[in-house]
C-alpha positions, 0 to 999 in steps of 0.5 A, a space after each residue: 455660530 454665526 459665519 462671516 464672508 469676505 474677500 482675500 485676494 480677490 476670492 470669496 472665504 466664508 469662516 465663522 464668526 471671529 476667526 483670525 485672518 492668518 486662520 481663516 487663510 490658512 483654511 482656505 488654503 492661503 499661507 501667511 508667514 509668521 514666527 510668533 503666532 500659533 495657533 494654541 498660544 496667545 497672540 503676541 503680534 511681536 514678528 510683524 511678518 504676517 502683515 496683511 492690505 486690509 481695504 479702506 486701512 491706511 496701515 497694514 495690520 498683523 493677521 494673527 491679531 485681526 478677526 475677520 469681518 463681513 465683507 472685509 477685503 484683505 489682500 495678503 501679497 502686494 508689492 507694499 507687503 512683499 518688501 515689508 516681509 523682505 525688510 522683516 527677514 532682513 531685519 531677524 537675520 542681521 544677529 542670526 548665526 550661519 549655523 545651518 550647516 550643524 544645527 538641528 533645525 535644518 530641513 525644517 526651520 521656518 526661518 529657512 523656509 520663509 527666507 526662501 519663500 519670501 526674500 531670497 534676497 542676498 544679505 546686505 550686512 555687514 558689521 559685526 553681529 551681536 554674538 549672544 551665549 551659545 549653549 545654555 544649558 536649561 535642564 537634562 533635556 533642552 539646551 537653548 543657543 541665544 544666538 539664534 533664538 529670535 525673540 518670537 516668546 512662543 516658548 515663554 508663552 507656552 510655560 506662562 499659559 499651557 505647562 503653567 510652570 512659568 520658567 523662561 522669559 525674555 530678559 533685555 531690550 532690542 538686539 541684547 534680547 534672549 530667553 532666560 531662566 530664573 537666577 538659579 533655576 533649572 527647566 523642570 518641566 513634565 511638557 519641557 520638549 513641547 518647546 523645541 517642537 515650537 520654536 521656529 528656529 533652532 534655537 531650543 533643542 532636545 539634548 537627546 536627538 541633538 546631532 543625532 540624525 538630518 530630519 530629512 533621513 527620518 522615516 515619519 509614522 503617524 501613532 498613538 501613544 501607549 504611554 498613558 490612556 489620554 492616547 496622545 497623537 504623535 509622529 515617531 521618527 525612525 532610522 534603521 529601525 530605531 526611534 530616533 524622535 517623538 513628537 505631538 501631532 495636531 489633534 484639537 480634540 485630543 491634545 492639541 500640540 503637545 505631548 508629556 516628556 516622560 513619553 517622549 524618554 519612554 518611547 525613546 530610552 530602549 526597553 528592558 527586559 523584552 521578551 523573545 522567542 516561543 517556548 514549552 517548558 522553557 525549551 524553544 519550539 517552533 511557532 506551530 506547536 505552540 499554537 496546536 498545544 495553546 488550542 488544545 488546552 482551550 478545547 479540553 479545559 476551558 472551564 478551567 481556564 482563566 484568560 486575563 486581557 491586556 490593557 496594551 492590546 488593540 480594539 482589533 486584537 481584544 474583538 479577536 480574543 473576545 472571539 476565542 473566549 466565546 469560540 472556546 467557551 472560556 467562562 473567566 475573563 478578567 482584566 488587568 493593567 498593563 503598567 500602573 505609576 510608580 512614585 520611584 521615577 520622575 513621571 507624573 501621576 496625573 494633571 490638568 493637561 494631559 497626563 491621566 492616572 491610567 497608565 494604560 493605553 486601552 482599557 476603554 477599549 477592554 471594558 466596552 469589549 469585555 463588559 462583564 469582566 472583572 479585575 484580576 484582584 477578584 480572581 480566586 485560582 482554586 477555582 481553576 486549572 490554567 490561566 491565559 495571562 495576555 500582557 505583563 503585570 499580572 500579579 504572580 499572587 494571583 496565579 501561583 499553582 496554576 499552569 500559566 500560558 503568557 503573551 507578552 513583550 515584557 519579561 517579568 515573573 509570569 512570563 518566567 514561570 510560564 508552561 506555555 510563552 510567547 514574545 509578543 509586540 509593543 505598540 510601536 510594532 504593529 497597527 491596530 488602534 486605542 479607545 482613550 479615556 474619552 471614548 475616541 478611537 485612534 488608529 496607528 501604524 507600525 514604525 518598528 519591525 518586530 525582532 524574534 517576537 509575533 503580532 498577537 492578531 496573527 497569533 489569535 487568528 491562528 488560534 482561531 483557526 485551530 478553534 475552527 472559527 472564521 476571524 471577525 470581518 477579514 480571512 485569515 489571509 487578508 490579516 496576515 496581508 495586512 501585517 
């Protein structure tokens, strides 16, 4: 692609061929202030807060409407900018409500912010504001407060050219001018949290962390979701080791800046049926045994012993079992999904968008990790003795009449029925990384600590260590080190 070289603020930025103004600053370091723009959405240049000096124009231009030129010289904080931008503010705070003190948005408003940045001024106004309606309830999951909405249409314009459900609009003229559904209408949209993500004020909030906690008392962890095999980048926001908070982080190869709801209610909504403890014929043991009698089963009856891989299990964890499959000299490996869609609940099945079929996060990782394994459907249990069930959903058909060892968070029949259990971890509880569904390697960290359940890297280098078998690539040390 053809790259262009101008001037912004008496330095030299070279971008390719097309960039936006507000773009080509932003990469090189150099903030412009906007409301309307961003990055995925069309422009809509309604804000007039990113205006810029563009040499040899009589009038400044919005930069998140102007591509870049060679030899082009713009000039983003002169005096004549600095008192447009404290007009504009000025201007978007005449109607705006003193809600700081209660609103969700605090700590991290762009509204807040740039007042700071660019004005500081003291307001000079001082009729009556024009009181709009405070909540407007939208569906189960957004509430919208038209007080403080500030007409910026990037909520609009996301329902019109990303969920493509087209359910908000602007409605009215001038200062009477607030979002709206359809008479009768309610917000039912898969991606409808991705609005509160996007909007600069607090005007649209999620109805389940509404006054839930100040943002600035989240603990922030960079993450992968679990939810389905697109492996959608995401923050999750904890407090006293709960999940307060999930929201998309930026990755343009991935999913852009957004994320499904349903992901978002799963990661938030507590987990039932976890699984705790370890246990030999249901009586509780401590961790040593049941690591000494799962190693001896896998030294005397490996070629009795099916091992089935979980689709939930890390590229780091999948090298370490393909290890004690080959250590082991275990013949049967099979694979299953983890989690399979359900037309009993809400969650989508598939879309153009985000949201794939594959309700699990790591089975590109299985099959390039386990190449010649086949589905569980095929397994045929007179052919075995034991079956090392790894994750739940294992079909209980599969396995009736063979001595089951299970390695899951989730309690379902197999883990009941089990000889030999362990409570393992969910995603949110250990590090590791997913292959999604285009081959992409993700790595994430832990938010969550594991109550009364065991990371099943350390429960395979353990194994491993009793098998007499170096772990691939770290000591045994330097993994528990890394827990």
């Amino acid at each position: 692609m053809k790259e262009v070289t101008l001037t912004v603020d008496e330095k030299k930025i070279t971008v390719p061929e097309g960039t936006l103004i507000i773009d080509a600053c932003e990469q090189n370091g150099i903030y412009i202030p906007r409301f309307c723009y961003h990055k995925h959405l069309t422009k809509s240049g309604n804000c007039r807060m990113c205006l810029v000096k563009i040499e040899r124009n009589p009038k400044p231009q919005p930069s998140c409407m102007t591509p870049v030129a060679d030899g082009m010289v713009v000039y983003t904080n002169t005096p004549e900018i600095a008192e447009m931008r404290k007009a504009m503010l000025e201007f978007v705070l005449i109607n705006h409500p003193l809600d700081c003190p209660i609103c969700d948005k605090a700590g991290e408003c762009m509204l807040q912010d740039q007042y700071m940045m660019f004005s500081g001024d003291k307001s000079r106004f001082n009729e009556e504001k024009v009181a709009k309606e405070k909540l407007y309830i939208f569906s189960d999951r957004i509430i919208y407060d038209a007080e403080r909405c500030i007409a910026c249409s990037r909520c609009v314009r996301f329902t019109r050219e990303i969920s493509k459900t087209h359910k908000l609009g602007l409605v009215e003229r001038g200062d009477k001018t607030y979002v709206s559904l359809a008479p009768g209408d309610t917000f039912e949209d898969p991606y409808s949290y991705c609005v509160t993500d996007i909007c600069p004020v607090g005007a649209l909030t999620s109805r389940k962390f509404r006054f839930k906690e100040r943002v600035w008392n989240l603990h922030t962890t960079d993450s992968i979701c679990a939810g389905c095999s697109r492996g959608c980048n995401i923050i999750i926001e904890t407090k006293d080791n709960e999940i307060l908070r999930v929201r998309p982080r930026e990755n343009e190869k991935v999913n852009m800046s957004w994320m499904c709801d349903f992901a978002r209610d799963y990661y938030m909504n507590p987990i039932k049926n976890r699984t705790s403890g370890i246990s030999i014929n249901h009586k509780s043991v401590d961790y040593k045994k049941i690591v000494e009698e799962i190693t001896d089963l896998m030294k005397e009856h490996a070629k009795e012993m099916v091992f089935i891989v979980s689709s939930y299990g890390t590229n780091e964890e999948l090298a370490l079992a393909k290890q004690i499959v080959e250590a082991a000299e275990i013949k049967a490996v099979f694979t299953k999904f983890d989690r399979v869609w359900s037309d009993s609940t809400d969650e989508v099945k598939s879309d153009d968008l985000l949201i794939t079929e594959d309700k699990s996060p790591n089975m590109s990782g299985v099959k390039k990790t386990f190449p010649n394994a086949k589905d569980i459907s095929n397994l045929i249990i007179s052919d075995y003795k034991y079956a090392f069930v790894w994750g739940p959903n294992a079909p209980m058909e599969k396995l009736d009449g063979l001595h089951l060892i299970a390695l899951s968070a989730i309690s379902d029949q197999v883990f009941e029925k089990a000889s030999w259990s362990i409570a393992g971890r969910i995603s949110t509880e250990k590090h590791g990384s997913f292959t999604n569904i285009d081959g992409i390697v993700q790595p994430f960290r832990r938010a969550l600590k594991g109550d009364n359940n065991f990371d099943e890297l350390l429960f395979f280098v353990d194994i491993l260590k009793g098998l007499n078998v170096q772990p691939i690539g770290r000591t045994v040390e330097e993994v528990r080190k890394a827990m």
